[in-house]
PyMOL CGO cylinders between C-alpha atoms (Angstrom):
from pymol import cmd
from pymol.cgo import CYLINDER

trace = [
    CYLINDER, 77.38, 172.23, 128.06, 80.31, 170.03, 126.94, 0.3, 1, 1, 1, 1, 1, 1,
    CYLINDER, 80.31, 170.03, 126.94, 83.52, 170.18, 128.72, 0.3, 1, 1, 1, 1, 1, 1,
    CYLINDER, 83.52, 170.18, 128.72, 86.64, 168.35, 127.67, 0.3, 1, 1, 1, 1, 1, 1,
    CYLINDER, 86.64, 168.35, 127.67, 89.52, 166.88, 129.61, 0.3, 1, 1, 1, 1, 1, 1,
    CYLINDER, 89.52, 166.88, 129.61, 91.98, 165.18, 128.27, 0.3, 1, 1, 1, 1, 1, 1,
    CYLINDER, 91.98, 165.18, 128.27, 94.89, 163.18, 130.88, 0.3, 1, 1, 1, 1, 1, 1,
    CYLINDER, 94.89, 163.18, 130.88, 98.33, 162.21, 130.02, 0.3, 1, 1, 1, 1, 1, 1,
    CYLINDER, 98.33, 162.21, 130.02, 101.31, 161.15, 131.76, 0.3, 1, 1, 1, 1, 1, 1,
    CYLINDER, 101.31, 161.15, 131.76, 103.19, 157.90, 132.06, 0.3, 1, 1, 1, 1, 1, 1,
    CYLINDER, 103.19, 157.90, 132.06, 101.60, 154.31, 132.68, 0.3, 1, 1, 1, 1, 1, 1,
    CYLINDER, 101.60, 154.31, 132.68, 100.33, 153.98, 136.71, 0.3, 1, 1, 1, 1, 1, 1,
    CYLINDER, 100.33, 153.98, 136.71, 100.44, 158.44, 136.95, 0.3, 1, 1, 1, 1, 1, 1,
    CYLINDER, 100.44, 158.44, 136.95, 97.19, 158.24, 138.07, 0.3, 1, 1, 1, 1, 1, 1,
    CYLINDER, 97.19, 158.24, 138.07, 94.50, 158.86, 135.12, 0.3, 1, 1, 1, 1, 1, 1,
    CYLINDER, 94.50, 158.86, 135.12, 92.01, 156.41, 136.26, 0.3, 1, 1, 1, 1, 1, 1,
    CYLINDER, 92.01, 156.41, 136.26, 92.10, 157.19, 139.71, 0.3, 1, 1, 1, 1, 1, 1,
    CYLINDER, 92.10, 157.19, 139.71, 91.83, 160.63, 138.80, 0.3, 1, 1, 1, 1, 1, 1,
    CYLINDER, 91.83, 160.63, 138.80, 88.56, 159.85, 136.45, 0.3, 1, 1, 1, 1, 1, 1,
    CYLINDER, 88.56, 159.85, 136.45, 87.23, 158.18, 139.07, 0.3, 1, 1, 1, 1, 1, 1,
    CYLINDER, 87.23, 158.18, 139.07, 87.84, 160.68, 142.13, 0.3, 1, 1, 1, 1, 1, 1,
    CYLINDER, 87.84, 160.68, 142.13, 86.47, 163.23, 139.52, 0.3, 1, 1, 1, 1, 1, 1,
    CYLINDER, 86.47, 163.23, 139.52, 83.36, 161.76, 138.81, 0.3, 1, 1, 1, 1, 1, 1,
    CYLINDER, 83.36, 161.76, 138.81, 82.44, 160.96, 142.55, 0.3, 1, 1, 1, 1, 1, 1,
    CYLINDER, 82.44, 160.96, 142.55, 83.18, 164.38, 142.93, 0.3, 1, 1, 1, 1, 1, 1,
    CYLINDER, 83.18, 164.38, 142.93, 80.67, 166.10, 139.87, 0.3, 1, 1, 1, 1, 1, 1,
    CYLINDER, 80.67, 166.10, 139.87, 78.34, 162.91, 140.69, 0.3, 1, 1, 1, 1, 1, 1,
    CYLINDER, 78.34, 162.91, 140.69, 78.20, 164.42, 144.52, 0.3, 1, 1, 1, 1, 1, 1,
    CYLINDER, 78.20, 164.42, 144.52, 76.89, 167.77, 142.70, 0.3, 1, 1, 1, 1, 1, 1,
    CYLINDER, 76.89, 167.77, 142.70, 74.48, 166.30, 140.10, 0.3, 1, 1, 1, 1, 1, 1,
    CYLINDER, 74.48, 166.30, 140.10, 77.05, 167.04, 137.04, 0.3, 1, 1, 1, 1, 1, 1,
    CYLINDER, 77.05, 167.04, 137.04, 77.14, 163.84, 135.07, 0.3, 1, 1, 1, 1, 1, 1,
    CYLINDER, 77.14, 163.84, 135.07, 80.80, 162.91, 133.67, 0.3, 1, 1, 1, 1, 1, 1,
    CYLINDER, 80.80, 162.91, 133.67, 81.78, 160.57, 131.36, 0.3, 1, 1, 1, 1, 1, 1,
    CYLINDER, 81.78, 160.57, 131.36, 85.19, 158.35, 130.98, 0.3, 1, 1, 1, 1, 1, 1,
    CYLINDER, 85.19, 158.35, 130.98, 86.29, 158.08, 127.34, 0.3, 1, 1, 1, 1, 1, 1,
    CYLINDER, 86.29, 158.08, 127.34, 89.32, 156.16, 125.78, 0.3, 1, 1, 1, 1, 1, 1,
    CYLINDER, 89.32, 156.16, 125.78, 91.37, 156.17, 122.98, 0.3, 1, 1, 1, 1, 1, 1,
    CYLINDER, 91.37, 156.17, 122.98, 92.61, 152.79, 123.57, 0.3, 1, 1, 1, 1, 1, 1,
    CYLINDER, 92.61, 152.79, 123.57, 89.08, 151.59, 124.05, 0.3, 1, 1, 1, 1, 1, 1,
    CYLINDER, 89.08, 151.59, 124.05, 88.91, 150.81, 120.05, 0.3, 1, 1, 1, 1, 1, 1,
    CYLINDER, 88.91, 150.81, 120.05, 92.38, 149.81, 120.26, 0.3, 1, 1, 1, 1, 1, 1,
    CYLINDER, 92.38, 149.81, 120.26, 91.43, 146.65, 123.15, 0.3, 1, 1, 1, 1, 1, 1,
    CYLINDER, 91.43, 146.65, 123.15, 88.46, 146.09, 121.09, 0.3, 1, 1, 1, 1, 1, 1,
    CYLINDER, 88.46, 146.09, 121.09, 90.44, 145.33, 118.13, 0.3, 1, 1, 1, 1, 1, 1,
    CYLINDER, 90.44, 145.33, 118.13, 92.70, 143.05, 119.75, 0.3, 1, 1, 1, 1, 1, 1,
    CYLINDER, 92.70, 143.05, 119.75, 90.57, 141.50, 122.45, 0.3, 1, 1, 1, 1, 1, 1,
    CYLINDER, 90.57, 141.50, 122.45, 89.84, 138.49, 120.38, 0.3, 1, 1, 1, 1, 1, 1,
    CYLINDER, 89.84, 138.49, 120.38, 93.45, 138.34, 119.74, 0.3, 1, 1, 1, 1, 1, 1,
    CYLINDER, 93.45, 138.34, 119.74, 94.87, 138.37, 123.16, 0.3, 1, 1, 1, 1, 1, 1,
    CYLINDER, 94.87, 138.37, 123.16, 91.76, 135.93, 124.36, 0.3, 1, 1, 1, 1, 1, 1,
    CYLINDER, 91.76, 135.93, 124.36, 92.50, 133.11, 122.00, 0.3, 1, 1, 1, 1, 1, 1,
    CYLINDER, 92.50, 133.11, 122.00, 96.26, 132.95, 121.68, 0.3, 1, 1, 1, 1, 1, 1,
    CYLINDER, 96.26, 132.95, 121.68, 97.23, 134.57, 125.66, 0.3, 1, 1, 1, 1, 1, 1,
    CYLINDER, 97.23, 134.57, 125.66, 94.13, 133.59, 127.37, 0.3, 1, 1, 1, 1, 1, 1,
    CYLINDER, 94.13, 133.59, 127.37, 93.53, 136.93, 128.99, 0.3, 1, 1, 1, 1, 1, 1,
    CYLINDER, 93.53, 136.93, 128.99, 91.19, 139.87, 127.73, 0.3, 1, 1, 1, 1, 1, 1,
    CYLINDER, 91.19, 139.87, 127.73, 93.10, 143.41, 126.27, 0.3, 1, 1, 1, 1, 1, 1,
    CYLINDER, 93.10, 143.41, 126.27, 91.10, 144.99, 128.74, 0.3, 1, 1, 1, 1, 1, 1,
    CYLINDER, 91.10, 144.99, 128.74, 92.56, 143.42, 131.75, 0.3, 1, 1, 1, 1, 1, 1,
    CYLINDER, 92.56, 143.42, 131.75, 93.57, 144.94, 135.33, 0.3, 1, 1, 1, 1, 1, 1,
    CYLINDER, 93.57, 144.94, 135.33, 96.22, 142.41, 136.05, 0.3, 1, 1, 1, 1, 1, 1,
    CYLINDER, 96.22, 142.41, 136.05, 99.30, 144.14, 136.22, 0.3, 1, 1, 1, 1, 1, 1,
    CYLINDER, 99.30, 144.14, 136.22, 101.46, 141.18, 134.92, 0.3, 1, 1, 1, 1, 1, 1,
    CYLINDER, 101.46, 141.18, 134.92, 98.98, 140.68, 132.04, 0.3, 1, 1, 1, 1, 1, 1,
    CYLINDER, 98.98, 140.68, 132.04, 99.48, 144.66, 131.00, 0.3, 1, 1, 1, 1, 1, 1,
    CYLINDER, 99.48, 144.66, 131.00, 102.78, 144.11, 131.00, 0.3, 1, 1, 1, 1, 1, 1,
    CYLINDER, 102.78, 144.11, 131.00, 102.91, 140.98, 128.76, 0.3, 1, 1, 1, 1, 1, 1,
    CYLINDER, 102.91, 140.98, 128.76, 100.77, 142.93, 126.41, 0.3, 1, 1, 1, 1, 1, 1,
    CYLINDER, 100.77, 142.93, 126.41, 102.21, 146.25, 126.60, 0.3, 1, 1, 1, 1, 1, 1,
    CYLINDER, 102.21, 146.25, 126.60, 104.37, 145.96, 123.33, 0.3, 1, 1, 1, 1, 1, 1,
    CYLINDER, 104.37, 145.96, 123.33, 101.76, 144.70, 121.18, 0.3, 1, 1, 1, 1, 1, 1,
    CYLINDER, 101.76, 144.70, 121.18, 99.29, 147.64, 122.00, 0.3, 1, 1, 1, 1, 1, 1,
    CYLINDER, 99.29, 147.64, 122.00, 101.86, 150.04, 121.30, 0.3, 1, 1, 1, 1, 1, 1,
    CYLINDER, 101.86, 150.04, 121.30, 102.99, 148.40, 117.97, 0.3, 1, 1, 1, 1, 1, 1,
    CYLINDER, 102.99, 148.40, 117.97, 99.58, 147.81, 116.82, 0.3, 1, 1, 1, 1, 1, 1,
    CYLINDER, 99.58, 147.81, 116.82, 98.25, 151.87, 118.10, 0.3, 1, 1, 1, 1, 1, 1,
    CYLINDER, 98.25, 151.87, 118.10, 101.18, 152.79, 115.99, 0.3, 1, 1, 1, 1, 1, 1,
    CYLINDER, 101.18, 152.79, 115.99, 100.42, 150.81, 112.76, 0.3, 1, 1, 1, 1, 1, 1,
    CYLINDER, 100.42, 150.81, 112.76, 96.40, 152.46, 112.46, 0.3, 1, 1, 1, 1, 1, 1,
    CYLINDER, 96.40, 152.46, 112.46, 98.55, 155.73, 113.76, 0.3, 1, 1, 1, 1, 1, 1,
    CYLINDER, 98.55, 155.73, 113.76, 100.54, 155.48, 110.72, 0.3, 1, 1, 1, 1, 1, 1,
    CYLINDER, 100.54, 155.48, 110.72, 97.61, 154.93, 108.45, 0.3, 1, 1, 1, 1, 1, 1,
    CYLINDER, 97.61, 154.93, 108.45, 95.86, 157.60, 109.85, 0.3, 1, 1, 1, 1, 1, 1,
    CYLINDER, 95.86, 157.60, 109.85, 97.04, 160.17, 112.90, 0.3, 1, 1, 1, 1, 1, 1,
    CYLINDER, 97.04, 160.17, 112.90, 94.11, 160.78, 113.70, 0.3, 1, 1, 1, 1, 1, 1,
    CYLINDER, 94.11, 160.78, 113.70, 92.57, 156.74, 113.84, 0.3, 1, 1, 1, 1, 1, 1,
    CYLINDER, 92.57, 156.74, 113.84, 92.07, 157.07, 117.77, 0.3, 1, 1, 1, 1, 1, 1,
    CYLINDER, 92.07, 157.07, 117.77, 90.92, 160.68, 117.59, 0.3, 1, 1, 1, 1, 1, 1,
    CYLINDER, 90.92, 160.68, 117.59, 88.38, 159.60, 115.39, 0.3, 1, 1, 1, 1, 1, 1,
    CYLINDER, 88.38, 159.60, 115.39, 87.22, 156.39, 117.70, 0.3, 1, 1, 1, 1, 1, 1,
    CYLINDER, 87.22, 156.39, 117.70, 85.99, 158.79, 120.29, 0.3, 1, 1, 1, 1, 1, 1,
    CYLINDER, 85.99, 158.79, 120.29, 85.18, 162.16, 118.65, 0.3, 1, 1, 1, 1, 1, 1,
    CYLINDER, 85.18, 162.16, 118.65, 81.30, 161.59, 118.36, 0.3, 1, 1, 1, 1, 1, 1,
    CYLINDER, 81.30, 161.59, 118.36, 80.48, 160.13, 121.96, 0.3, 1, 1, 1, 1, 1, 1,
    CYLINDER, 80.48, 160.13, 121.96, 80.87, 163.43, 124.29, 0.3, 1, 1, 1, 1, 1, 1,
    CYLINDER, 80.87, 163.43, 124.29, 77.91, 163.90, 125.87, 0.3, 1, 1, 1, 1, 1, 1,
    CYLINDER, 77.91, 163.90, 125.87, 76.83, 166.75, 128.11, 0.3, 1, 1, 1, 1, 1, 1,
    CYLINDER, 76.83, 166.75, 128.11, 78.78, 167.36, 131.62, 0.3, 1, 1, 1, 1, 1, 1,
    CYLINDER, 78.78, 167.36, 131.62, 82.36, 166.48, 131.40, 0.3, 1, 1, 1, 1, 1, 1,
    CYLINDER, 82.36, 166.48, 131.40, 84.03, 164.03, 129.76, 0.3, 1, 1, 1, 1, 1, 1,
    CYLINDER, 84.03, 164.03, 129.76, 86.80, 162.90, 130.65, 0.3, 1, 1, 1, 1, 1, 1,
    CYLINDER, 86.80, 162.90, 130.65, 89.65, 161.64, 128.30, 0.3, 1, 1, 1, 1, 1, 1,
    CYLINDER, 89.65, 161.64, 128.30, 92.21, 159.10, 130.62, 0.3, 1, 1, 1, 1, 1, 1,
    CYLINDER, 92.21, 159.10, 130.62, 94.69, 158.01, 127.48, 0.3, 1, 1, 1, 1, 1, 1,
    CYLINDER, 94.69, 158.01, 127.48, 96.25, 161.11, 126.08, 0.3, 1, 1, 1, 1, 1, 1,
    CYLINDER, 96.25, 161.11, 126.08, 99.41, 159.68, 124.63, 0.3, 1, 1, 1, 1, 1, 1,
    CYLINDER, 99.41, 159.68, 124.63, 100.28, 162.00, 121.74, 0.3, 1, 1, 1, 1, 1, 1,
    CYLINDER, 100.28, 162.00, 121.74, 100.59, 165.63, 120.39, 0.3, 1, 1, 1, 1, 1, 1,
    CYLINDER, 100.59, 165.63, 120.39, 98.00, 165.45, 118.07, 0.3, 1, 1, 1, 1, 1, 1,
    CYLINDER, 98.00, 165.45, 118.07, 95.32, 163.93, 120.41, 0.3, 1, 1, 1, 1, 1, 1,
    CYLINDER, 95.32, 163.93, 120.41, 95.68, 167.50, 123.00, 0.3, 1, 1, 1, 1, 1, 1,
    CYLINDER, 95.68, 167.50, 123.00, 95.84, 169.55, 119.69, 0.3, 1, 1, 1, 1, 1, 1,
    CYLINDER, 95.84, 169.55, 119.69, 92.85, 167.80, 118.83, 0.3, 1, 1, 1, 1, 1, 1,
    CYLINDER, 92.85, 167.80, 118.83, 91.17, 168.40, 122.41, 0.3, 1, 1, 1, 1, 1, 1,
    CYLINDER, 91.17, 168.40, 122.41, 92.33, 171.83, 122.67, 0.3, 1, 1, 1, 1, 1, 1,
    CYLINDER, 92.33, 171.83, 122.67, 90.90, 172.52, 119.16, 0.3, 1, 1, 1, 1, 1, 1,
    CYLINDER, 90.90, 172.52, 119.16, 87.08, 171.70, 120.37, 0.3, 1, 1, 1, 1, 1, 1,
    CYLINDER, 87.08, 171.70, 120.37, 88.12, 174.03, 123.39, 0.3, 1, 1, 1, 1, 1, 1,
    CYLINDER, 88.12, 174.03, 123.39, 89.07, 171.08, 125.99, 0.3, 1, 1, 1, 1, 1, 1,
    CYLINDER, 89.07, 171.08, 125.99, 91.40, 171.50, 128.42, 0.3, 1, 1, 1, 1, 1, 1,
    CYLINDER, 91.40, 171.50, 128.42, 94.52, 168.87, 129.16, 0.3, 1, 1, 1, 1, 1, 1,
    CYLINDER, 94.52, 168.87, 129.16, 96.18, 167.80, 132.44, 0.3, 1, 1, 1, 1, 1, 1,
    CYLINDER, 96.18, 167.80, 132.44, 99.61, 165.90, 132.97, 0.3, 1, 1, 1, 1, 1, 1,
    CYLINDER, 99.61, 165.90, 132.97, 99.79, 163.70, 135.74, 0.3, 1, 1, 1, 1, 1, 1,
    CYLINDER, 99.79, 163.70, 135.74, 103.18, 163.02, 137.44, 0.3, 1, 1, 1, 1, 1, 1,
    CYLINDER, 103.18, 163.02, 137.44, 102.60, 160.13, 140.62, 0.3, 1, 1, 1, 1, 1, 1,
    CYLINDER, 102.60, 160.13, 140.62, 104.84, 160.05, 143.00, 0.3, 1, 1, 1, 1, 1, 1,
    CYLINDER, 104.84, 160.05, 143.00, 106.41, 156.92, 144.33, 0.3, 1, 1, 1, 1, 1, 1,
    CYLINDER, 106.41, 156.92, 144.33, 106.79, 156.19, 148.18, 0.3, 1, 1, 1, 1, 1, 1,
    CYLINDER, 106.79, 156.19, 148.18, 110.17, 156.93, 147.91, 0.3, 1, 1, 1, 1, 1, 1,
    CYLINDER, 110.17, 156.93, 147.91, 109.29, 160.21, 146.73, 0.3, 1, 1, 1, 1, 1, 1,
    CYLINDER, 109.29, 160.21, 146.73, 110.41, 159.58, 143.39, 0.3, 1, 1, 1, 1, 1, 1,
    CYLINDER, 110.41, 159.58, 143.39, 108.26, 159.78, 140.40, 0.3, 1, 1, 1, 1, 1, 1,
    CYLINDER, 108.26, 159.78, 140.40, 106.43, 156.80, 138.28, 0.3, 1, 1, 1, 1, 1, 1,
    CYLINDER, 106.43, 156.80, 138.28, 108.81, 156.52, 135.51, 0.3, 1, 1, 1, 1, 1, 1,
    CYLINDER, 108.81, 156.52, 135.51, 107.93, 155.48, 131.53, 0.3, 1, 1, 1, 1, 1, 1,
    CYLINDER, 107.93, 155.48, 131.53, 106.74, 152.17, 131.20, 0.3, 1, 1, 1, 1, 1, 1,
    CYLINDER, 106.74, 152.17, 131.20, 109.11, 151.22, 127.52, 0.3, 1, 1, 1, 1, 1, 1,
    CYLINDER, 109.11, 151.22, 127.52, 110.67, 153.73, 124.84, 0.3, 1, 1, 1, 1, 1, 1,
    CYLINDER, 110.67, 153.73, 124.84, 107.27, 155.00, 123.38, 0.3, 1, 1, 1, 1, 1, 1,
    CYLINDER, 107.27, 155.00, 123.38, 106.11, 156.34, 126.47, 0.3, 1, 1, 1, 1, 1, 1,
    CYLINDER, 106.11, 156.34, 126.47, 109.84, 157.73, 127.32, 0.3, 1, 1, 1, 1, 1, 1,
    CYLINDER, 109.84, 157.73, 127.32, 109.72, 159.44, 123.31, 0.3, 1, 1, 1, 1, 1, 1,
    CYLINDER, 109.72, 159.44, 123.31, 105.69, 160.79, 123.24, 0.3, 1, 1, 1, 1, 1, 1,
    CYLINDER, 105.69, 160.79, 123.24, 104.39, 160.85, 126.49, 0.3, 1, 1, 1, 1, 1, 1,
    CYLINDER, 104.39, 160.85, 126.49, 107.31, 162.86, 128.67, 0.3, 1, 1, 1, 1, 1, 1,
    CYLINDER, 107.31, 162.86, 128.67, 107.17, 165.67, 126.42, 0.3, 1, 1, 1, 1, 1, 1,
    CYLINDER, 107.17, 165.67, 126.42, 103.19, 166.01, 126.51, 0.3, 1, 1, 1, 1, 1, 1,
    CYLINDER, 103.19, 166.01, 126.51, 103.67, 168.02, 130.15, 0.3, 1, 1, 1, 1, 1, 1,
    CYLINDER, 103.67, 168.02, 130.15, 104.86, 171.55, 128.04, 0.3, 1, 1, 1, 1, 1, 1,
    CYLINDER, 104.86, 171.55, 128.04, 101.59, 171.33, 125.67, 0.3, 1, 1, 1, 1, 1, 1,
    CYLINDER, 101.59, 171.33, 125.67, 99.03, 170.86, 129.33, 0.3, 1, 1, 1, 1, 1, 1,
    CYLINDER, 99.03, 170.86, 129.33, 96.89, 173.04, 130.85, 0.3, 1, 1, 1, 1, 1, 1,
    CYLINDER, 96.89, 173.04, 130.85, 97.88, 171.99, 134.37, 0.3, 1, 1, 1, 1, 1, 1,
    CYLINDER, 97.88, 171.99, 134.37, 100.40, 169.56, 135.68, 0.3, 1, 1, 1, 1, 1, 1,
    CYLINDER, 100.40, 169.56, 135.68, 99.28, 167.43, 138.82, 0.3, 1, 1, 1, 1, 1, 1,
    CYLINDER, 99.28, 167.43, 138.82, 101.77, 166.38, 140.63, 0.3, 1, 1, 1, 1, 1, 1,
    CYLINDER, 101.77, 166.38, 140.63, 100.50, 163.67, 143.28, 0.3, 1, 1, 1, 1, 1, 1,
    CYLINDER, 100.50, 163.67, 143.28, 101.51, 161.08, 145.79, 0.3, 1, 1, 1, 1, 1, 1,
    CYLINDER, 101.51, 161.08, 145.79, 100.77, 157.28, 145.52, 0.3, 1, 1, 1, 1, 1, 1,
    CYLINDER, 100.77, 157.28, 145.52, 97.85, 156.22, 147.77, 0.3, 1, 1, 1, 1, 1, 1,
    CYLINDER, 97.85, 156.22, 147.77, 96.48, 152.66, 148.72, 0.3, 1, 1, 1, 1, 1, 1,
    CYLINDER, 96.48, 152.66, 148.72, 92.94, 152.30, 148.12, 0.3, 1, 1, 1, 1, 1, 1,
    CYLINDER, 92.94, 152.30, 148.12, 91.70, 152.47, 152.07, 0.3, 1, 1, 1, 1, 1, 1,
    CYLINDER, 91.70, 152.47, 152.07, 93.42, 156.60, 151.41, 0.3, 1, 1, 1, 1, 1, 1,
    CYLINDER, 93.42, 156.60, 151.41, 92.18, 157.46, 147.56, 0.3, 1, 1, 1, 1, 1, 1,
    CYLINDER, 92.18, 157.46, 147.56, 90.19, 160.38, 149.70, 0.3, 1, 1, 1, 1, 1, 1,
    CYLINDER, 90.19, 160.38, 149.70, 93.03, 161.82, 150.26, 0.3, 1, 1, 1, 1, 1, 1,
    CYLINDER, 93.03, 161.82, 150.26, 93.72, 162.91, 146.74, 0.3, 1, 1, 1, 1, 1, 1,
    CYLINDER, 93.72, 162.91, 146.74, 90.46, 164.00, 146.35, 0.3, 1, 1, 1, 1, 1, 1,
    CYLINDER, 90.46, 164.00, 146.35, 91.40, 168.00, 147.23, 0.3, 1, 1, 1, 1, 1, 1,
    CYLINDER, 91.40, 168.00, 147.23, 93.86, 167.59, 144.33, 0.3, 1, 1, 1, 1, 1, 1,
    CYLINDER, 93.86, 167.59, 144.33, 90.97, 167.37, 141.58, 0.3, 1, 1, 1, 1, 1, 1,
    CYLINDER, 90.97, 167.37, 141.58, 89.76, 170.83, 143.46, 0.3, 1, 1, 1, 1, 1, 1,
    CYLINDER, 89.76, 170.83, 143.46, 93.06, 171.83, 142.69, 0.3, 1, 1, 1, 1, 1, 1,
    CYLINDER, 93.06, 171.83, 142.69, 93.04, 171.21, 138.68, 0.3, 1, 1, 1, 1, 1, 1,
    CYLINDER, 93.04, 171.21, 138.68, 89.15, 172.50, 138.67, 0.3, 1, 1, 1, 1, 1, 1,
    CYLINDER, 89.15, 172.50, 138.67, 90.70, 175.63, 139.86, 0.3, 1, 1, 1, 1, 1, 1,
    CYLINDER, 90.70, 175.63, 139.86, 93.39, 175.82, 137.80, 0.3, 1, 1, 1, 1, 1, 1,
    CYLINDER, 93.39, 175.82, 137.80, 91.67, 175.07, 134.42, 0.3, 1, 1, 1, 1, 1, 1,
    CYLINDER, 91.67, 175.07, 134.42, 89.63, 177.89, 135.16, 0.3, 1, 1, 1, 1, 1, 1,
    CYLINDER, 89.63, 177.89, 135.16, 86.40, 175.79, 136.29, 0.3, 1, 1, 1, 1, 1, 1,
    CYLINDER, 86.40, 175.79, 136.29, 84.35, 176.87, 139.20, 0.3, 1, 1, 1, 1, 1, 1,
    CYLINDER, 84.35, 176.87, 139.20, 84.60, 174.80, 142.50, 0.3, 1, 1, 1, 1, 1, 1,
    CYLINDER, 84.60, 174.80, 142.50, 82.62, 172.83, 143.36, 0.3, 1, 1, 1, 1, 1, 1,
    CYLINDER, 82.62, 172.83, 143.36, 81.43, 172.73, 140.13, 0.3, 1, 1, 1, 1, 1, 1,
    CYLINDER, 81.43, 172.73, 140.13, 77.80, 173.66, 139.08, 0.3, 1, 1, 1, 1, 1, 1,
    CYLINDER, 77.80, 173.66, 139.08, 75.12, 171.44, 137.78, 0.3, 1, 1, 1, 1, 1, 1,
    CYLINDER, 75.12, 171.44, 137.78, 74.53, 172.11, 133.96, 0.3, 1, 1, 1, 1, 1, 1,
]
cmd.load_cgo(trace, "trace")
């Protein structure tokens, strides 16, 4: 059995950690789960780019280096979106395997129509500052295609920011959205 998630929400909501707290959890229960990108194709494309002229990889973790970056992924996404809406779809549409799989980049409309269309399920993940306020967009795209991707989700996580010694702490929440989308917890093995 295939199952489908696909996560949206703003830059720094929490998708990654929530992949990874995920897969320790179905990993835990012998349920293999898989990560899956659309901007995986899109770093690929400009890794050689970004390494020769800004001496850093697309695929960086430096939060500076995103940043510099930032407007050049979204302009270039855009440009193969424009010659085909469904250029990113297409990148990843082949590679599910069996378990879950896990999609951490849902930025647009079309990409949860698309998931929800091979019967996936999508989750919206609001993170919640220290100051209890929430992780806001990152620049205009994310403010005009992202934001409005909560009414089209499954589920909407709401969570609170945690340091890396207290990531266990969030780990109840991803019983939580198993619950909600209708998934049995603790998961089965397949």
């Amino acid at each position: 059995m295939k199952e489908i998630i696909g996560l949206c929400g703003v830059a720094r909501s929490g998708k990654d950690t929530f992949f990874n707290l995920a897969k320790d959890v179905l990993t835990l229960k012998g349920i293999a789960c898989t990560r899956h990108s659309l901007a995986h194709a899109l770093k690929c494309e400009l890794d050689h780019l970004f390494q020769t002229h800004l001496k850093f990889s697309s695929f960086t973790e430096i939060n500076e280096q995103k940043e510099l970056s930032r407007d050049v992924m979204v302009a270039w996404s855009q440009l193969r979106r424009t010659q085909d809406a469904a250029y990113w779809i297409n990148s990843i549409k082949d590679n599910f395997t069996q378990g879950f799989n896990i999609i951490t980049d849902v930025r647009f409309k079309n990409e949860i129509d698309y998931i929800k269309s091979i019967g996936g399920k999508v989750v919206y993940l609001n993170r919640k500052t220290a100051d209890n306020h929430l992780v806001q967009p990152a620049n205009t795209n994310e403010s005009t295609n992202t934001l409005p991707l909560s009414c089209s989700a499954d589920y909407i996580l709401t969570w609170n920011t945690a340091g890396d010694s207290d990531l266990h702490t969030l780990t109840p929440h991803i019983e939580e959205v198993f619950n909600a989308l209708g998934y049995c917890y603790p998961p089965q093995a397949i």
